[in-house]
N, CA, C and O atoms as a DFTB+ gen file, in Angstrom:
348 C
 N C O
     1  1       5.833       5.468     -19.551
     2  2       6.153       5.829     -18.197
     3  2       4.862       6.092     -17.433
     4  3       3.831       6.431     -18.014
     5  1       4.918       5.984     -16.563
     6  2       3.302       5.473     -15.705
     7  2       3.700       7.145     -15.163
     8  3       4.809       7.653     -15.328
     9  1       2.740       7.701     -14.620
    10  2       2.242       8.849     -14.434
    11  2       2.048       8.553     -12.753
    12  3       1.551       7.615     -12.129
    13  1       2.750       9.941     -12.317
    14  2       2.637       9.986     -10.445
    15  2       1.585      11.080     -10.254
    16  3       1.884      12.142     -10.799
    17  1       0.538      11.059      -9.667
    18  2      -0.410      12.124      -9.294
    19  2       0.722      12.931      -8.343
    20  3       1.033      14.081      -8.654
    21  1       1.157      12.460      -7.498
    22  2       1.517      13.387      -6.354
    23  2       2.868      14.403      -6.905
    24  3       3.191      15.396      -6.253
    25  1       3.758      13.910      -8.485
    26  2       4.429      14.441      -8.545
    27  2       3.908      15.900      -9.391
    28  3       4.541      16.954      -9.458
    29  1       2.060      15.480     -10.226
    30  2       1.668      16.928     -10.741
    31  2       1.367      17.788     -10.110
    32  3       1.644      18.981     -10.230
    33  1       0.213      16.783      -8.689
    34  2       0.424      17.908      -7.647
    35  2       1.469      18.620      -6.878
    36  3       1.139      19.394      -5.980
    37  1       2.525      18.438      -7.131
    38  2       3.823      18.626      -6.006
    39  2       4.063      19.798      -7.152
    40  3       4.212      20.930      -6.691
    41  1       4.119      19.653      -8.641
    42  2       4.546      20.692      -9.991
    43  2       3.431      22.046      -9.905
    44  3       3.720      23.216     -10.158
    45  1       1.978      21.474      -9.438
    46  2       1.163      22.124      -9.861
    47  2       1.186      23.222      -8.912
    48  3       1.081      24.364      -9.359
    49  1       1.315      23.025      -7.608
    50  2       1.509      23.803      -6.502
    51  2       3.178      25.202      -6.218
    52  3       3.332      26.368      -5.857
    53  1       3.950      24.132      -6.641
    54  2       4.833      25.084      -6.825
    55  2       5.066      26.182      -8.046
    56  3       5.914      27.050      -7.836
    57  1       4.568      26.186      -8.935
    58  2       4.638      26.707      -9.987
    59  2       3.218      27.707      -9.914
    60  3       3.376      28.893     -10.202
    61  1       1.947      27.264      -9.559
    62  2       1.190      28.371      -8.737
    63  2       1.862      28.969      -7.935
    64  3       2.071      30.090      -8.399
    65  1       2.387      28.837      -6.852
    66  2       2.870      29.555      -6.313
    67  2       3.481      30.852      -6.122
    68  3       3.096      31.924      -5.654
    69  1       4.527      30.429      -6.618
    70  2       5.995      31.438      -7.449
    71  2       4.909      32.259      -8.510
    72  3       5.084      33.475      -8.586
    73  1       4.070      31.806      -9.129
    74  2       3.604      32.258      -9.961
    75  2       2.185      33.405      -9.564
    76  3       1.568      34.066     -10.399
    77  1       1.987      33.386      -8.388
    78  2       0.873      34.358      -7.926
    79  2       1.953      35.195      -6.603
    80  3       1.460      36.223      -6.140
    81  1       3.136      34.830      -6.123
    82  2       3.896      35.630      -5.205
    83  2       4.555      36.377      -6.046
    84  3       5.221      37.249      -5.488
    85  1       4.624      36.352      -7.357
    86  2       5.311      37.392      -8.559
    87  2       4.004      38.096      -9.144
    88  3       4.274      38.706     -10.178
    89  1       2.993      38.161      -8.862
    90  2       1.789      38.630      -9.307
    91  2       1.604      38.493     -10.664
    92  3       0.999      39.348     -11.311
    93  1       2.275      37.052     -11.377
    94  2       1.914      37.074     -13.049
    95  2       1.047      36.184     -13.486
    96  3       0.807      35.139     -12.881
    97  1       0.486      36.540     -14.615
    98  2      -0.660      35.796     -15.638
    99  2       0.295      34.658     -16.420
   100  3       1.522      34.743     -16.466
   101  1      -0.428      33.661     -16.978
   102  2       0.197      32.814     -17.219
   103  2       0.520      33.511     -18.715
   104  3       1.369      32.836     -19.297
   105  1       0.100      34.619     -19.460
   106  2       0.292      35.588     -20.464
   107  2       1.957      35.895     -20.298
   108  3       2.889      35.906     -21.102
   109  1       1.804      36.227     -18.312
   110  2       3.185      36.710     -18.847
   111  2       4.765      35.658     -18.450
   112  3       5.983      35.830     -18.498
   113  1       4.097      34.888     -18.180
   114  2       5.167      33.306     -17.900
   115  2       5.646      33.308     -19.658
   116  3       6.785      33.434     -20.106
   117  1       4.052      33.079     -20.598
   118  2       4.333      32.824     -21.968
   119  2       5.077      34.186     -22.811
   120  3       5.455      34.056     -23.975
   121  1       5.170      35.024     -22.322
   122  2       5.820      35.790     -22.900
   123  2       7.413      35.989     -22.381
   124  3       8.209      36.503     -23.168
   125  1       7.897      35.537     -20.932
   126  2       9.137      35.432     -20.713
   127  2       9.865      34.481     -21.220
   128  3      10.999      34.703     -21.644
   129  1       9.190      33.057     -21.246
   130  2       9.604      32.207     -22.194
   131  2       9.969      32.149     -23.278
   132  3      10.894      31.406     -23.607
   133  1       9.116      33.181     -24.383
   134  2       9.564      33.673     -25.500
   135  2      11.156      34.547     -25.719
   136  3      12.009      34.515     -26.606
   137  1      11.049      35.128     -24.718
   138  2      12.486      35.821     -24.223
   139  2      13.883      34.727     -24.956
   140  3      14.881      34.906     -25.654
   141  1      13.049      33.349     -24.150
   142  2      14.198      32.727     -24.549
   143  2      14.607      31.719     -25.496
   144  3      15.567      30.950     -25.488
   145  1      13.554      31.915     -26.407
   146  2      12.992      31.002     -27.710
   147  2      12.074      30.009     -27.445
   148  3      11.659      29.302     -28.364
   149  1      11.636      29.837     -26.093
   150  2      10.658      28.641     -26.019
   151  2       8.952      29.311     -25.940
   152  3       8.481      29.910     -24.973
   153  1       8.372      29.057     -27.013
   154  2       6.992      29.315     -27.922
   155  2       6.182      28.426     -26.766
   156  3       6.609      27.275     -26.673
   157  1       5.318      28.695     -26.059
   158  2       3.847      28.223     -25.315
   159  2       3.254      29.259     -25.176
   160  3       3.794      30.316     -24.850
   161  1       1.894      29.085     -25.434
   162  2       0.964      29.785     -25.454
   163  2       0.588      29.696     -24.232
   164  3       0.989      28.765     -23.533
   165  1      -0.563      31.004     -23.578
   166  2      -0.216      30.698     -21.980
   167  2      -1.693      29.941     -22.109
   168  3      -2.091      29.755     -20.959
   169  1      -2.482      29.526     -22.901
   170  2      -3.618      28.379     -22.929
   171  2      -2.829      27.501     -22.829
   172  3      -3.157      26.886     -21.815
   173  1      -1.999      27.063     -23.249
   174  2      -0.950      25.660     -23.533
   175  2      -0.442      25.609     -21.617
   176  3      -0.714      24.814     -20.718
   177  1       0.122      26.475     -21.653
   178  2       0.727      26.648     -20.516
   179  2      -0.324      26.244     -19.128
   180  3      -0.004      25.401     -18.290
   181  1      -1.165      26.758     -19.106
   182  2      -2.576      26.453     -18.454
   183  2      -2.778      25.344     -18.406
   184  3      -2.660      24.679     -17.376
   185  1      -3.271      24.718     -19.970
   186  2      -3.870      23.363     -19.582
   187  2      -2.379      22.580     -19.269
   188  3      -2.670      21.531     -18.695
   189  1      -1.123      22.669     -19.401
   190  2      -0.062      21.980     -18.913
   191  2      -0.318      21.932     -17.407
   192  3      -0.731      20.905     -16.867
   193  1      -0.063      23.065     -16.734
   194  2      -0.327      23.066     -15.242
   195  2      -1.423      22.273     -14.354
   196  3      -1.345      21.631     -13.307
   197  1      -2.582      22.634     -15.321
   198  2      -3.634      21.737     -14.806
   199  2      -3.795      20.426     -14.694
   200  3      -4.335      19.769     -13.805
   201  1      -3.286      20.115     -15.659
   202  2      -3.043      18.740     -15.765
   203  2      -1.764      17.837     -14.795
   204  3      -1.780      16.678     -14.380
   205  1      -0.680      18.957     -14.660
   206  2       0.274      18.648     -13.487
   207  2       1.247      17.780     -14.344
   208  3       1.956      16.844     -13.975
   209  1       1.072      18.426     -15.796
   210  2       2.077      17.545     -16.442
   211  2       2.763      17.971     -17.566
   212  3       2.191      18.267     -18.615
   213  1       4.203      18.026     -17.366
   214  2       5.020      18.735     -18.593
   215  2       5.967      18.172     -18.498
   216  3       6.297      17.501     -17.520
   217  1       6.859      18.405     -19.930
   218  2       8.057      17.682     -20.039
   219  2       9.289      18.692     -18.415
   220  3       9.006      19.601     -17.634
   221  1      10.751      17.742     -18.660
   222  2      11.345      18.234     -17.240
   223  2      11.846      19.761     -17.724
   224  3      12.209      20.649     -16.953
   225  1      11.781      19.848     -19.122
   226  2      12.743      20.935     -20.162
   227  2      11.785      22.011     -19.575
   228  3      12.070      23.053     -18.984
   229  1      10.910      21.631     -19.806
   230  2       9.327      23.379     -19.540
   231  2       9.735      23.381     -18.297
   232  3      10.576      24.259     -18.099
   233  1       9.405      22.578     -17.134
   234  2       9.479      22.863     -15.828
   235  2      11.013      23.089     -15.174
   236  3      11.053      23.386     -13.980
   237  1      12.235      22.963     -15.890
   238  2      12.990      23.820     -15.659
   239  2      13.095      25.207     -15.904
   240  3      13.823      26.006     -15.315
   241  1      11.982      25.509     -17.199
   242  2      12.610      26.775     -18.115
   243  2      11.980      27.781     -16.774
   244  3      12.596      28.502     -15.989
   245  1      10.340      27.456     -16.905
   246  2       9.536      27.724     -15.915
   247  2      10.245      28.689     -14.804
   248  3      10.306      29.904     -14.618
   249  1      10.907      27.146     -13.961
   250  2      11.680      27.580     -13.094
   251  2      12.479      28.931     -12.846
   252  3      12.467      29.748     -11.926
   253  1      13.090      28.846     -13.893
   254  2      14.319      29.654     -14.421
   255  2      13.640      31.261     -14.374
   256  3      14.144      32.030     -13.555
   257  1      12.652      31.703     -15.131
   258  2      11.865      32.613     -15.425
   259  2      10.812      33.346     -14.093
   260  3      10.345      34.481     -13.995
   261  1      10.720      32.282     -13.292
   262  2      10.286      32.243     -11.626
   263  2      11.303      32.733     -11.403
   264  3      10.943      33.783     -10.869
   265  1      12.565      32.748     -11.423
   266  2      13.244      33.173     -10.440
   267  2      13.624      32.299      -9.670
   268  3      14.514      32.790      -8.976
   269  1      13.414      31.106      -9.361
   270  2      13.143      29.733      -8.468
   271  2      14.883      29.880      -8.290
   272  3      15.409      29.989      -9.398
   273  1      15.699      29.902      -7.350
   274  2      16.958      29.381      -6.705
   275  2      16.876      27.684      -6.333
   276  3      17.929      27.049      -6.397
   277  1      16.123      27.264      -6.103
   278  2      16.574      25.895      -5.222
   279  2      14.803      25.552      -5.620
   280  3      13.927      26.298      -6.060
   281  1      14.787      24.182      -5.261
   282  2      13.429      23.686      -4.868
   283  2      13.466      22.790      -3.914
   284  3      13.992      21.691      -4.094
   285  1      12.924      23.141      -2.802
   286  2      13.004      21.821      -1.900
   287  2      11.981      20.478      -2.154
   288  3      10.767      20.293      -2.241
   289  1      13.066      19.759      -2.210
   290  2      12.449      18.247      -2.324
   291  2      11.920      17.513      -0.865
   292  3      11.298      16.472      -0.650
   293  1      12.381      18.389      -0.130
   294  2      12.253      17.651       1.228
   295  2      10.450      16.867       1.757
   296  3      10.051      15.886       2.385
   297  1       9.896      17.964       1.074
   298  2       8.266      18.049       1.163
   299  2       7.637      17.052       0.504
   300  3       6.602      16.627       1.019
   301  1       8.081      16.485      -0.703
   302  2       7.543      15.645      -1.396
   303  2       7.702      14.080      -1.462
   304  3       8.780      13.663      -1.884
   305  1       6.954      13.375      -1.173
   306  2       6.979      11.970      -0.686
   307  2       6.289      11.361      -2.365
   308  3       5.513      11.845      -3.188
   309  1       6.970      10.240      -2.277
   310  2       6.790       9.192      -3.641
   311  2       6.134       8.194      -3.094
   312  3       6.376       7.532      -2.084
   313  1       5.387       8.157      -3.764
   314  2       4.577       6.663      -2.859
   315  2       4.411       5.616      -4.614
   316  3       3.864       6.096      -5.607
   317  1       4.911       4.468      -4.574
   318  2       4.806       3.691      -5.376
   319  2       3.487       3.765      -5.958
   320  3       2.479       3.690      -5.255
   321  1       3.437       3.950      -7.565
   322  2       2.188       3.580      -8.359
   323  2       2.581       2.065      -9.334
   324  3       3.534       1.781     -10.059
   325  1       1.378       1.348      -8.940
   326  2       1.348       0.103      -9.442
   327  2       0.854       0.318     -11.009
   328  3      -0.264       0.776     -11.245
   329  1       1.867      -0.083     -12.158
   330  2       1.175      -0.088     -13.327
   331  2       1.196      -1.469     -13.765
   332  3       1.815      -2.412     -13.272
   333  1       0.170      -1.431     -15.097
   334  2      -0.351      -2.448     -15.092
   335  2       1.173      -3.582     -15.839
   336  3       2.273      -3.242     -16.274
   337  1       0.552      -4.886     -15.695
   338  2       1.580      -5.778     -16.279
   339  2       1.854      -5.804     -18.099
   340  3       0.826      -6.142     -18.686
   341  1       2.483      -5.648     -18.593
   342  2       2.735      -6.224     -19.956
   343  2       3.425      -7.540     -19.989
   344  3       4.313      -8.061     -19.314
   345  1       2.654      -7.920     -21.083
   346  2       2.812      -9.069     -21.398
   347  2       3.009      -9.833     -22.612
   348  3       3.140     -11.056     -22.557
């Protein structure tokens, strides 16, 4: 699956977000998660974010643990990425 920059940035931003308007360390994202059996370390968790890339399962749980009600999609535009041909 070819990889969208704009959709890590669109992940990376919201999840900062929520995540500094709740005043938490990514210590304590990894420890609410644990709450609910899902094991990331908040280094793991980190370099996930940074990278703007996680499975949809984390960035729901994420969600969930944010507090997140809704996410607006309205903001985020897809712009076609050309991958390469196989052959």
């Amino acid at each position: 699956m070819a990889k969208n920059p704009e959709l890590g940035r669109y992940l990376q931003g919201l999840i900062r977000a929520e995540k500094a308007r709740h005043n938490l360390t990514f210590e304590d994202l990894s420890q609410r998660l644990a709450r609910h059996g899902i094991r990331q370390s908040a280094t793991n968790l980190r370099t996930k974010l940074s990278r703007g890339d996680m499975s949809a399962q984390l960035f729901l749980a994420l969600a969930k643990v944010l507090g997140l009600r809704s996410i607006a999609l309205g903001e985020l535009e897809l712009r076609t990425v050309k991958t390469p041909r196989r052959e």
